[in-house]
Structures are given as structure tokens and as C-alpha cells.
PyMOL Python script that loads the backbone (N, CA, C, O; Angstrom):
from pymol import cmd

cmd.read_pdbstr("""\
ATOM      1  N   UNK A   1     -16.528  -4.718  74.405  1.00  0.00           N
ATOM      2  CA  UNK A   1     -15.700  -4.106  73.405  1.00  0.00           C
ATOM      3  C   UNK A   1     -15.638  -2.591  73.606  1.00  0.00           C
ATOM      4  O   UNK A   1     -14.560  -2.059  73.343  1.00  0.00           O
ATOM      5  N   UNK A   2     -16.787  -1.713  74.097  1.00  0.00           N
ATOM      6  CA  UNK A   2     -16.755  -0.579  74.442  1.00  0.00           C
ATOM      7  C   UNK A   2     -15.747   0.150  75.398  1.00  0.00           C
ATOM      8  O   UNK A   2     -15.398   1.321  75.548  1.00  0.00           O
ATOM      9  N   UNK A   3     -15.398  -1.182  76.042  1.00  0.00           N
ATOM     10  CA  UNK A   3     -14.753  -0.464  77.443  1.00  0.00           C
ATOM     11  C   UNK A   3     -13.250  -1.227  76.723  1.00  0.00           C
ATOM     12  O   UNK A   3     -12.292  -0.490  76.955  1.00  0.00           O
ATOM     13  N   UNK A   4     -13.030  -1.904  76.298  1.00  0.00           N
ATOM     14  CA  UNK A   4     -11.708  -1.965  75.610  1.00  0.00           C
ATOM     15  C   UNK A   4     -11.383  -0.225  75.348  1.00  0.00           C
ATOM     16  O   UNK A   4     -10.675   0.689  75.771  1.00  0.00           O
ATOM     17  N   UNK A   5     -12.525  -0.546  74.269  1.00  0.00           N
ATOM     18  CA  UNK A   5     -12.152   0.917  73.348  1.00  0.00           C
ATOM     19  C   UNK A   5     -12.011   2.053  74.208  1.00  0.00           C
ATOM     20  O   UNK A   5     -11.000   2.749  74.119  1.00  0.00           O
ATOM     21  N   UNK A   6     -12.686   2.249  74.821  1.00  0.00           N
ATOM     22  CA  UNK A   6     -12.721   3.471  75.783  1.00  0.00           C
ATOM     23  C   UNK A   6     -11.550   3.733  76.245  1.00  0.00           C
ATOM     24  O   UNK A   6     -11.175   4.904  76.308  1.00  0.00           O
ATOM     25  N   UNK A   7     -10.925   2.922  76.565  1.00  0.00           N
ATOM     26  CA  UNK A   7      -9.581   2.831  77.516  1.00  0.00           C
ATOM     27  C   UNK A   7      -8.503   3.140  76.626  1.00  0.00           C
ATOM     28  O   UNK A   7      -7.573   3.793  77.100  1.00  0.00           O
ATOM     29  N   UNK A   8      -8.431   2.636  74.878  1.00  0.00           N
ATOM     30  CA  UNK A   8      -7.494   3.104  74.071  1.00  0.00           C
ATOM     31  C   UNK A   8      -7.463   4.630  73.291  1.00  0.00           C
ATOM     32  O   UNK A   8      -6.581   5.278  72.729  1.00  0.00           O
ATOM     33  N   UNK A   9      -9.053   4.862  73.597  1.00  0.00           N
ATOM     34  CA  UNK A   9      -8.973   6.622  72.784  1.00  0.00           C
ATOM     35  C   UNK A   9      -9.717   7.056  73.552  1.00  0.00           C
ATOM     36  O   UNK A   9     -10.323   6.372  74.376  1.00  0.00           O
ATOM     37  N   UNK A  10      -9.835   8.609  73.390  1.00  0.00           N
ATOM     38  CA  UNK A  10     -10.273   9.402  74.168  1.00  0.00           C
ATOM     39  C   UNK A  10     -11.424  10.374  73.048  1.00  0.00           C
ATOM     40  O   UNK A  10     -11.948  11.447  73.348  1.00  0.00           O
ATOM     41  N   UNK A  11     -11.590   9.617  71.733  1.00  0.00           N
ATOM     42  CA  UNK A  11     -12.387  10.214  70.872  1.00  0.00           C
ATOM     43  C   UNK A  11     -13.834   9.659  70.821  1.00  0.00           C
ATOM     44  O   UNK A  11     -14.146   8.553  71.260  1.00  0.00           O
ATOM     45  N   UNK A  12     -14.743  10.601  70.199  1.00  0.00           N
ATOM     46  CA  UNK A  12     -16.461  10.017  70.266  1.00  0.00           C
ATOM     47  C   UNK A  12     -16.267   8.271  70.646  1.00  0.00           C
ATOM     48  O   UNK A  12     -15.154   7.747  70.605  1.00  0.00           O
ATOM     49  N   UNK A  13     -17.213   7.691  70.920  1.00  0.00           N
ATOM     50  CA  UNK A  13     -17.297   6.502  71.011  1.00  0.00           C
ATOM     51  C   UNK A  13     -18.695   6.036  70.338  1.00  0.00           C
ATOM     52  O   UNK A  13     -19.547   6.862  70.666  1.00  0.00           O
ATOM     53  N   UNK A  14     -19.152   5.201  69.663  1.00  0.00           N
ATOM     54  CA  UNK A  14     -20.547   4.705  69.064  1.00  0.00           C
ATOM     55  C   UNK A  14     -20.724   3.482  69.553  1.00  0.00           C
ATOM     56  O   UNK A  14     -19.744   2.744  69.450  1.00  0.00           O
ATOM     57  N   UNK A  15     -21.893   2.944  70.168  1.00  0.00           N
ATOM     58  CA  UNK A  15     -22.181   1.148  70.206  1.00  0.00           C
ATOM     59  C   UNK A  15     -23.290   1.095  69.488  1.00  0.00           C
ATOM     60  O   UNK A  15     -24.155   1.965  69.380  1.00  0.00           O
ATOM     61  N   UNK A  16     -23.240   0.042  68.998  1.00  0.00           N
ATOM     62  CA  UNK A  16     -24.961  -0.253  68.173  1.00  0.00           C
ATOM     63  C   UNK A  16     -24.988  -1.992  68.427  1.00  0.00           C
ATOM     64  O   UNK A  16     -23.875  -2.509  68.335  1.00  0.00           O
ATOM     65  N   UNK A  17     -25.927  -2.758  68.678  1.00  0.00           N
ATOM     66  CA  UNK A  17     -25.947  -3.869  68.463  1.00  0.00           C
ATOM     67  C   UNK A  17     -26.753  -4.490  69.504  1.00  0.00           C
ATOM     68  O   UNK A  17     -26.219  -4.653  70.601  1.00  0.00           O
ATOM     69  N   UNK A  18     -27.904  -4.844  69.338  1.00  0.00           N
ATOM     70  CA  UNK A  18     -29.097  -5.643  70.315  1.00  0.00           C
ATOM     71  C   UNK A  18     -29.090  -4.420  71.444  1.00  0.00           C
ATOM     72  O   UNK A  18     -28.803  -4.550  72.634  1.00  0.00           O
ATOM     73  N   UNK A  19     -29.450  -3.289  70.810  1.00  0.00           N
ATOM     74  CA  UNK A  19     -29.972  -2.353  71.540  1.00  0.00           C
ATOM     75  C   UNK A  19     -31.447  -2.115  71.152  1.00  0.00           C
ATOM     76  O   UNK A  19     -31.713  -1.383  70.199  1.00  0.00           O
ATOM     77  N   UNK A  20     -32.265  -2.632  71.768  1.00  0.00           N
ATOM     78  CA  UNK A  20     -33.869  -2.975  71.774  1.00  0.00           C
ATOM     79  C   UNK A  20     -34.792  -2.467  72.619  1.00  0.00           C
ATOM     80  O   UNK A  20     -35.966  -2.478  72.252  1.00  0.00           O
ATOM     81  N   UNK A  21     -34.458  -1.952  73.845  1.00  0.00           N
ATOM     82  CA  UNK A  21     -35.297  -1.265  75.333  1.00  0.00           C
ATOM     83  C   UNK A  21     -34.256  -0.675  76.033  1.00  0.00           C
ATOM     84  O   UNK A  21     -33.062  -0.747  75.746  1.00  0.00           O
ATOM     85  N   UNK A  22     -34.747  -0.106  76.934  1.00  0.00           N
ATOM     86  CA  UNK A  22     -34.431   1.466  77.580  1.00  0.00           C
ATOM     87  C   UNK A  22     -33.559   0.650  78.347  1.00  0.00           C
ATOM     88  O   UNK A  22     -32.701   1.387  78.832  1.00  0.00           O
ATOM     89  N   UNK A  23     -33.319  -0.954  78.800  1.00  0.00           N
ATOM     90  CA  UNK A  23     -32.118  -1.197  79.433  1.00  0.00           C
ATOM     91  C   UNK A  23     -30.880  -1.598  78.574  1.00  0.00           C
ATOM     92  O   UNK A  23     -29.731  -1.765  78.982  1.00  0.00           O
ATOM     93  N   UNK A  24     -31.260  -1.695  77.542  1.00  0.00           N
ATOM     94  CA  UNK A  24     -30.579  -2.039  76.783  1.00  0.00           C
ATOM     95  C   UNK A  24     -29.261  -0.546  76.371  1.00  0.00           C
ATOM     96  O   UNK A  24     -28.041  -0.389  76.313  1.00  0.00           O
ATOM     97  N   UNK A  25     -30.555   0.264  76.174  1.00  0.00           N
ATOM     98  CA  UNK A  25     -29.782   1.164  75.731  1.00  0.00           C
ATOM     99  C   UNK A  25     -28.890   1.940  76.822  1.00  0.00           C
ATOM    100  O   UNK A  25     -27.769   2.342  76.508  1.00  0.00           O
ATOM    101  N   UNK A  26     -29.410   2.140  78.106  1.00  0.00           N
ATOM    102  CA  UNK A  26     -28.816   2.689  79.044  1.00  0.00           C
ATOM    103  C   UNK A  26     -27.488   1.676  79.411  1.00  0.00           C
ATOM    104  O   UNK A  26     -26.433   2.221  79.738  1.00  0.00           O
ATOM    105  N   UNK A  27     -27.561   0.401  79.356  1.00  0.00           N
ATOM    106  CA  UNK A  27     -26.704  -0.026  79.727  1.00  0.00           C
ATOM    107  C   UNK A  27     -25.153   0.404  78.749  1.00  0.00           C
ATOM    108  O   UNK A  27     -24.029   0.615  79.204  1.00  0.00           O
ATOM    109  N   UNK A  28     -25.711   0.433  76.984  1.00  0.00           N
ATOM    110  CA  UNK A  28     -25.004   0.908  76.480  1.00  0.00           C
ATOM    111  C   UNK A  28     -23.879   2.650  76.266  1.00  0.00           C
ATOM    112  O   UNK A  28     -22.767   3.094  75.981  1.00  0.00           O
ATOM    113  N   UNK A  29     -25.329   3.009  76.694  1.00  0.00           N
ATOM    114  CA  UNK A  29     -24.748   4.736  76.989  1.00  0.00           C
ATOM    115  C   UNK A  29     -23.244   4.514  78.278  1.00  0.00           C
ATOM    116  O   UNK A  29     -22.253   5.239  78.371  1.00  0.00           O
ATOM    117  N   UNK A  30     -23.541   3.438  78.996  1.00  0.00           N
ATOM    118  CA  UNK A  30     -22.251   3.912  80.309  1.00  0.00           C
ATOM    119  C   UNK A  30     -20.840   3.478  79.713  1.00  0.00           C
ATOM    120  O   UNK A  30     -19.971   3.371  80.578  1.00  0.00           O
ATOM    121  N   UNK A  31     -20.392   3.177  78.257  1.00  0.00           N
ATOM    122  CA  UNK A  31     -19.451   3.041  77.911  1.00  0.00           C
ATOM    123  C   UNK A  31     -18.994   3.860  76.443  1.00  0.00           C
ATOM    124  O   UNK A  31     -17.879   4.011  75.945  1.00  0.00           O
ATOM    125  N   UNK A  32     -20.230   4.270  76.030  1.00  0.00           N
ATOM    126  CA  UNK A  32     -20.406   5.340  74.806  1.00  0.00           C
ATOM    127  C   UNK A  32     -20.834   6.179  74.776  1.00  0.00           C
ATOM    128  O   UNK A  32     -21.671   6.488  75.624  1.00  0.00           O
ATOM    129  N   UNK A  33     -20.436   7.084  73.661  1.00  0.00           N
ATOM    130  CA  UNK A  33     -21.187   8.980  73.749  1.00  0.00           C
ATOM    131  C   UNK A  33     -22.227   8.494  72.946  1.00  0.00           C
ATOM    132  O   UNK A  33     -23.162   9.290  72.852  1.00  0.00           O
ATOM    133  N   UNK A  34     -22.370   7.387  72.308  1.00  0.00           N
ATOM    134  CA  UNK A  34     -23.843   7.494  71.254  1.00  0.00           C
ATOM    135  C   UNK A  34     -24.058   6.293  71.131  1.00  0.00           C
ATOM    136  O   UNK A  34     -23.069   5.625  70.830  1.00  0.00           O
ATOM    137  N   UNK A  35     -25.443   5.518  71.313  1.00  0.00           N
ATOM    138  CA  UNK A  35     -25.891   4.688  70.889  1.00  0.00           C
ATOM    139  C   UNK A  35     -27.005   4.348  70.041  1.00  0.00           C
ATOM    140  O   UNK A  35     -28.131   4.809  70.227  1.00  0.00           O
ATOM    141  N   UNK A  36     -26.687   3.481  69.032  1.00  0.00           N
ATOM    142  CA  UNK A  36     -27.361   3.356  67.719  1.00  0.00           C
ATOM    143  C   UNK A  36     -28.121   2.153  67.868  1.00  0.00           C
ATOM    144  O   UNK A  36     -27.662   1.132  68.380  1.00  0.00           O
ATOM    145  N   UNK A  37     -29.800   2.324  67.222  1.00  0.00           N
ATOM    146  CA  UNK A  37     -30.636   1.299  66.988  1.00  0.00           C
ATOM    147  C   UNK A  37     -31.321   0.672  66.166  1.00  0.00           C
ATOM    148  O   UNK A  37     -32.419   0.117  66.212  1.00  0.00           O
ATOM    149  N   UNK A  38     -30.067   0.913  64.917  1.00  0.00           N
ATOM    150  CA  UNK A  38     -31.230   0.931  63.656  1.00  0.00           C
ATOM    151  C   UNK A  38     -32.224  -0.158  63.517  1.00  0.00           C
ATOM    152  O   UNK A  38     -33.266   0.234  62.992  1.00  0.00           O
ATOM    153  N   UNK A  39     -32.209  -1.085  63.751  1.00  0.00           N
ATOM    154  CA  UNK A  39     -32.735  -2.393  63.438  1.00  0.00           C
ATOM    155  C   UNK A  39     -34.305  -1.835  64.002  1.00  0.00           C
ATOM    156  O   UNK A  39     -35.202  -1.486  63.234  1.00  0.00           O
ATOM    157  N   UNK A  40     -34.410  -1.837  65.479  1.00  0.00           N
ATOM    158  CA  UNK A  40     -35.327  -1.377  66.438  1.00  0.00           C
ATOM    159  C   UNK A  40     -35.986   0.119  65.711  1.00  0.00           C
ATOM    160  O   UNK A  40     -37.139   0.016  65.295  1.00  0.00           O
ATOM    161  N   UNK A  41     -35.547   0.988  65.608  1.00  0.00           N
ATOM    162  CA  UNK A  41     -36.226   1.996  64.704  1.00  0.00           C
ATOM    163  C   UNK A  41     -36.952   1.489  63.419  1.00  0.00           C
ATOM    164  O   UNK A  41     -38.075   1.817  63.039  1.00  0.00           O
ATOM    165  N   UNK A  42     -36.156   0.694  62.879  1.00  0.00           N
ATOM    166  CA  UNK A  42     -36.704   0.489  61.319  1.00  0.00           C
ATOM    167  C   UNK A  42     -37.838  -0.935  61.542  1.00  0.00           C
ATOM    168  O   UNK A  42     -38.623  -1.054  60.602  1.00  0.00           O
ATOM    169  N   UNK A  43     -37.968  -1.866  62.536  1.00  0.00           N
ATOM    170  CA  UNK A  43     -38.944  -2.340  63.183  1.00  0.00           C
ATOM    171  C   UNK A  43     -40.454  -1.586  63.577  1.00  0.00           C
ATOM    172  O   UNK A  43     -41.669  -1.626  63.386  1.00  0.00           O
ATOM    173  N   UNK A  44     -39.489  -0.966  64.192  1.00  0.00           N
ATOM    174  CA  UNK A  44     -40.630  -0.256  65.032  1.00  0.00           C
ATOM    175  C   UNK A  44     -40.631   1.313  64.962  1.00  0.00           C
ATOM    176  O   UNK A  44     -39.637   1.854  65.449  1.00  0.00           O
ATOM    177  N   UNK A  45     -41.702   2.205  64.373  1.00  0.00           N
ATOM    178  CA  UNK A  45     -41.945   3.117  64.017  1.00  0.00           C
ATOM    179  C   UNK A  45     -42.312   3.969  65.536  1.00  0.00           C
ATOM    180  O   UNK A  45     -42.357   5.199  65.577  1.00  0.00           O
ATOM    181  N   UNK A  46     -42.520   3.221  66.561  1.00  0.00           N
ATOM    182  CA  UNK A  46     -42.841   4.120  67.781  1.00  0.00           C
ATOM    183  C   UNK A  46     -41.922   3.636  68.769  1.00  0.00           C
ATOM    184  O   UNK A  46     -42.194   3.743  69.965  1.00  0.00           O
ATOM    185  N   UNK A  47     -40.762   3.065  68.334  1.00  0.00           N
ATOM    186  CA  UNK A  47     -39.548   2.663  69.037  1.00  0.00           C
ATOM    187  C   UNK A  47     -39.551   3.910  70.624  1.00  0.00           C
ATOM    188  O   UNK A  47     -39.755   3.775  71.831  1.00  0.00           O
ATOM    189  N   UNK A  48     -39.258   4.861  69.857  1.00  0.00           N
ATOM    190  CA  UNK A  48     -39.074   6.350  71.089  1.00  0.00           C
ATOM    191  C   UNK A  48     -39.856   6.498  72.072  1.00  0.00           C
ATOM    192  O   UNK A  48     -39.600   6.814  73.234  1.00  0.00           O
ATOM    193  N   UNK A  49     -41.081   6.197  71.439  1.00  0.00           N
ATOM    194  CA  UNK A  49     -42.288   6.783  72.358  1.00  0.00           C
ATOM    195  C   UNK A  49     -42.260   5.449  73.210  1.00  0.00           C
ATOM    196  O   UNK A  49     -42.333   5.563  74.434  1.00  0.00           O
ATOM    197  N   UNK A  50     -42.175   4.375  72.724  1.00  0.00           N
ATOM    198  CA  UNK A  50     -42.132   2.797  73.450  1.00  0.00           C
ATOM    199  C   UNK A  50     -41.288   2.384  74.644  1.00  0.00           C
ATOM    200  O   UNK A  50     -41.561   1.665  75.605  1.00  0.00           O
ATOM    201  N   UNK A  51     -39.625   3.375  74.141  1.00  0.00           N
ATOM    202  CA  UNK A  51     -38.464   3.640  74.977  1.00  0.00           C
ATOM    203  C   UNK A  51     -38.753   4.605  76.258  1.00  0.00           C
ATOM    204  O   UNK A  51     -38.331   4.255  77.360  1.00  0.00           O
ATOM    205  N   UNK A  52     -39.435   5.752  76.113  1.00  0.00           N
ATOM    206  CA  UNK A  52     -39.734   6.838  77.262  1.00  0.00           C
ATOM    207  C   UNK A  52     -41.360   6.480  77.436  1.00  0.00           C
ATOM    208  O   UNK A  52     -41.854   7.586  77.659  1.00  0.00           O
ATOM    209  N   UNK A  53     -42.258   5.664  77.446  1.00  0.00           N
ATOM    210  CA  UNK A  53     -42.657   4.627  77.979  1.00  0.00           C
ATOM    211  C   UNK A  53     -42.709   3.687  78.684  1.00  0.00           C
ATOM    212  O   UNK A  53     -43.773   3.246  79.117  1.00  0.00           O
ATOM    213  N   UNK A  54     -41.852   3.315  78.876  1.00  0.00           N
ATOM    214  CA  UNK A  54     -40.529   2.139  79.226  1.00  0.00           C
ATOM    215  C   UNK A  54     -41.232   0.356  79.188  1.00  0.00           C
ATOM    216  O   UNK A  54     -41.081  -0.579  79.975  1.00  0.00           O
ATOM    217  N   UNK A  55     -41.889   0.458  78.108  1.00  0.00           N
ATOM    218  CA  UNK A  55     -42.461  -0.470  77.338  1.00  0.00           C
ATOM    219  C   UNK A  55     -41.501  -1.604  76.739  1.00  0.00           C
ATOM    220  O   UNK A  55     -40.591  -1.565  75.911  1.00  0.00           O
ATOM    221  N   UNK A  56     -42.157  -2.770  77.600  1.00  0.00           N
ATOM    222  CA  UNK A  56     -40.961  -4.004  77.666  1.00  0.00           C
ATOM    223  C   UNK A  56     -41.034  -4.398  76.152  1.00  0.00           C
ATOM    224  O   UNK A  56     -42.125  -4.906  75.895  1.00  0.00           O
ATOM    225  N   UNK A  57     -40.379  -4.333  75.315  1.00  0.00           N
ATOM    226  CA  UNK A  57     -39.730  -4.886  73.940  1.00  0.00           C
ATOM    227  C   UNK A  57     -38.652  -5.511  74.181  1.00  0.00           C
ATOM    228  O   UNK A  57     -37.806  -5.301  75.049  1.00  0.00           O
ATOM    229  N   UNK A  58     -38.719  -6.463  73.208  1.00  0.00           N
ATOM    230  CA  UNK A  58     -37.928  -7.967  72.536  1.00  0.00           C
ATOM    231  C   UNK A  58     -36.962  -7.394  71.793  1.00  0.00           C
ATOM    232  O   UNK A  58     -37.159  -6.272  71.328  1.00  0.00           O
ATOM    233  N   UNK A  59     -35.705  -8.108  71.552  1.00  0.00           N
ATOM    234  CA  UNK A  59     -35.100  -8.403  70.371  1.00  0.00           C
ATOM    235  C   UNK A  59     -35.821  -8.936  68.683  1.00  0.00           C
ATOM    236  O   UNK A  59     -36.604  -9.817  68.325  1.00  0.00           O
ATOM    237  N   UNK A  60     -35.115  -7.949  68.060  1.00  0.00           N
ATOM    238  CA  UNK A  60     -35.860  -8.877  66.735  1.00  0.00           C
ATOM    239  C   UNK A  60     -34.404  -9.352  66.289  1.00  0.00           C
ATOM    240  O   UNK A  60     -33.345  -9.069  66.849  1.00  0.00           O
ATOM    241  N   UNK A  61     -34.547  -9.943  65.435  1.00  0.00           N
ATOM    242  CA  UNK A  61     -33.769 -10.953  64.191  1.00  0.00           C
ATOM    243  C   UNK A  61     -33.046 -10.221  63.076  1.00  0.00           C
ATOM    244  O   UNK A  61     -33.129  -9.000  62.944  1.00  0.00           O
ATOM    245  N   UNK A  62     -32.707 -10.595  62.697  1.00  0.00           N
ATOM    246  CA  UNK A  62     -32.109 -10.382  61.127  1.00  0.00           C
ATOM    247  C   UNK A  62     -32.832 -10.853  60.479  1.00  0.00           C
ATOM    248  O   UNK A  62     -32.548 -10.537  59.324  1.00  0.00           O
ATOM    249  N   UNK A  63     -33.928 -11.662  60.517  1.00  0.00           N
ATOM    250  CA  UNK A  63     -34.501 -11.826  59.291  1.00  0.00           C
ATOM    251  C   UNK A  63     -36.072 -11.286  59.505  1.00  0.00           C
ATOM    252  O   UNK A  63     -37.008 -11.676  58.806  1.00  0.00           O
ATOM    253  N   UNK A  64     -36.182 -10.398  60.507  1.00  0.00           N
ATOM    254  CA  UNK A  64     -37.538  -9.991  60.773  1.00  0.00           C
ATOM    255  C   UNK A  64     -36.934  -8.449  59.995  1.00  0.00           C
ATOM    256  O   UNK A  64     -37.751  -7.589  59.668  1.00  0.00           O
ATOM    257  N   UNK A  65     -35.305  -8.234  59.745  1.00  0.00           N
ATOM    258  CA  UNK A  65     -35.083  -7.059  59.681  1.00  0.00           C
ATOM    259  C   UNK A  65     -35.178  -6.874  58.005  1.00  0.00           C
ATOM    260  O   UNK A  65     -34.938  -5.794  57.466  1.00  0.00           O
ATOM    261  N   UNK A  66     -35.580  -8.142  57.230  1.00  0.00           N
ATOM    262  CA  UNK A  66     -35.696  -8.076  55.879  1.00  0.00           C
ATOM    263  C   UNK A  66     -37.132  -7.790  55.658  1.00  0.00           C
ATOM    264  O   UNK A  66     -37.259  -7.947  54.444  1.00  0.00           O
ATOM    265  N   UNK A  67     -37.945  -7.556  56.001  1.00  0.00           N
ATOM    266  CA  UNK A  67     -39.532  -7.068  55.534  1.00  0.00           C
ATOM    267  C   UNK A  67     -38.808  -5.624  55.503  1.00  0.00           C
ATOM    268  O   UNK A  67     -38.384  -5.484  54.355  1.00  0.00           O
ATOM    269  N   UNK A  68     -38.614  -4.937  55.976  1.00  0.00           N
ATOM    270  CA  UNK A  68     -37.967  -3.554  55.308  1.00  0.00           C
ATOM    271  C   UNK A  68     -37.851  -3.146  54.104  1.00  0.00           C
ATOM    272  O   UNK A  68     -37.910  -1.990  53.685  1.00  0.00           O
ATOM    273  N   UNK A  69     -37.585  -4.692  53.205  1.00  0.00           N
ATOM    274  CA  UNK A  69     -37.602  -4.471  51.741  1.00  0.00           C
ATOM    275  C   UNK A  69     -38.182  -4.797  50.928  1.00  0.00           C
ATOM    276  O   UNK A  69     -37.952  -4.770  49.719  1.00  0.00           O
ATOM    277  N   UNK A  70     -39.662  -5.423  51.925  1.00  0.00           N
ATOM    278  CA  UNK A  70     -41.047  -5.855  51.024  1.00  0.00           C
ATOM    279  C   UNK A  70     -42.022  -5.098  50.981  1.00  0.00           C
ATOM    280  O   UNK A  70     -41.978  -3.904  51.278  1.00  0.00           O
ATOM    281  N   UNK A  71     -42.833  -5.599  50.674  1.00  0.00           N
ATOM    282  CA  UNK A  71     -44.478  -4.898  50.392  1.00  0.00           C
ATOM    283  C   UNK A  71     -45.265  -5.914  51.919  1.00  0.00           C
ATOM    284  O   UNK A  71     -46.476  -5.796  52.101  1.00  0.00           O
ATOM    285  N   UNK A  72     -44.401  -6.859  52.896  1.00  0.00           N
ATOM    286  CA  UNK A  72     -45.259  -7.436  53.175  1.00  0.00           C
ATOM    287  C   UNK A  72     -44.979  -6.550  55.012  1.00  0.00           C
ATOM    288  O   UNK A  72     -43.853  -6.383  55.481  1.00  0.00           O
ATOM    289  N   UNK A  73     -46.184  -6.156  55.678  1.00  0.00           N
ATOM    290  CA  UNK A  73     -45.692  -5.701  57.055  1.00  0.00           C
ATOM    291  C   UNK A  73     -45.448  -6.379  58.145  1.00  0.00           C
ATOM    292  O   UNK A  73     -45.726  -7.557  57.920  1.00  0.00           O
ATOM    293  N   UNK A  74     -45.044  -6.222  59.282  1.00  0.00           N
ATOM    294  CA  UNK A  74     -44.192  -6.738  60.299  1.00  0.00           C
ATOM    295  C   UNK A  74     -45.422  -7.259  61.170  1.00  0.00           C
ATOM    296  O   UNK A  74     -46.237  -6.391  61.483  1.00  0.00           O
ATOM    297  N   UNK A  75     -45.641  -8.449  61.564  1.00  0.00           N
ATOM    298  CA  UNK A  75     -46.452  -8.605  62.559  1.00  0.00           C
ATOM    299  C   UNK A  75     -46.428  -8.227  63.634  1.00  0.00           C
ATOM    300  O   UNK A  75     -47.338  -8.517  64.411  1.00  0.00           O
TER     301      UNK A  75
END
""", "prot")
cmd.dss("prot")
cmd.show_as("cartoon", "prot")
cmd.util.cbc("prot")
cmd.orient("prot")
């Protein structure tokens, strides 16, 4: 969808979506000016340091992404 888009405007571009590790994200940067991770940040509190690390991380879920709004923490 990035490279659709790319090709119709010539303005900022954003991707976000199962961006989880440093291939993930790089793969995303070669079609966007910015890529977004909220899920992975709000998971994981050392997401960054994990990323320039290059510390193999998983995908999480949508429903691993609902403890965010408990009292109970993330295994």
C-alpha cells in the first residue's frame, strides 16, 4: 500500500502496522518518511534499546495489546 501511495503523492508518507524488529521496520522505512510502532512501544518499554540491539522480537496480538488497560502485566 506504501508504494501505491508513494507513486500518487509526493507528500510525508506514514506506515504503521506489524512493525515489531529492526527488519521490520527497515523494510518499512524504504517506502515511507516515518514509521510508527505503537503497539511494540506500548508492549515493550525497551522496544529502542531492543531495536539498536538488534534483538530478535515477535509480533504481539491485539489482545496482548489490551493489558495496557489493566492492573495485570505483560508476560
Amino acid at each position: 500500500m506504501a508504494q501505491l501511495t508513494r507513486h500518487a503523492t509526493a507528500k510525508p508518507l506514514m506506515s504503521c502496522g506489524r512493525i515489531y524488529d529492526r527488519a521490520s521496520a527497515d523494510e518499512a522505512i524504504l517506502d515511507s518518511d516515518i514509521v510508527l510502532s505503537a503497539k511494540s512501544l506500548l508492549l515493550n518499554p525497551d522496544w529502542v534499546s531492543d531495536i539498536r540491539n538488534e534483538k530478535g522480537l515477535s509480533p504481539r496480538t491485539n489482545e496482548e495489546s489490551n493489558v495496557a488497560y489493566t492492573d495485570t502485566p505483560l508476560p
